[in-house]
N, C-alpha and C positions, 0 to 999 in steps of 0.2 A: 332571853333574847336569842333569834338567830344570826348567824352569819351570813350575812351578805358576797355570795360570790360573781365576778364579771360572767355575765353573760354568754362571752365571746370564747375567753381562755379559762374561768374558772380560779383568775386570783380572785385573793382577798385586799388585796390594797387596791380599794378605791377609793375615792377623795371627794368631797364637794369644796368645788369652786364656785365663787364668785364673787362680780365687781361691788365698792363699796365707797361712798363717797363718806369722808367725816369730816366735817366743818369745827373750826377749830376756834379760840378766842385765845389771844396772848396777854398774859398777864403777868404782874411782877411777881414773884415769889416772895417769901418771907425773908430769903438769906439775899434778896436783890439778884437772883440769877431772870431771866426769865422761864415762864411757862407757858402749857397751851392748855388751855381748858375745852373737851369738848362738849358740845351742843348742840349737834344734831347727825345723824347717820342714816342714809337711805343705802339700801341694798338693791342687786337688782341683776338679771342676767346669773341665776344662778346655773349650773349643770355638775352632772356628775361626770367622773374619768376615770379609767381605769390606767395604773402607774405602768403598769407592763406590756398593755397590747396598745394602748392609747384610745377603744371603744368609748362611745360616749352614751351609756344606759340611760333610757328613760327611766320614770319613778318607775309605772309599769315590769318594767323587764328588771327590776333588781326587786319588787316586791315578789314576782314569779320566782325567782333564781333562788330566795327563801325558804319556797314553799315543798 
């Protein structure tokens, strides 16, 4: 594996984010507390960031930054 550097400044901390919905079901547990069981997750809107300059790399420029 290579390391991945920002594009912009050359960190290494960068991050993927993204939003995530999980649908959840409530049910009773075995000790009578409740739970949530989940059932379904859609993702979506993902991007990458970089923690230091705040650059937001496409896939593109951080498969280049590898090379």
């Amino acid at each position: 594996m290579k390391h991945i550097v920002c594009p912009e400044c050359d960190s290494q901390r960068l991050y993927h984010y993204t939003d995530v919905y999980v649908l959840r079901t409530p049910v009773v547990k075995e000790d009578g507390s409740l739970g949530l069981l989940d059932f379904d997750t859609d993702e979506f809107a993902g991007f990458f960031e970089c923690c230091d300059c705040g650059h937001r790399p496409t896939e593109a420029e951080l498969l280049s930054s590898a090379a």
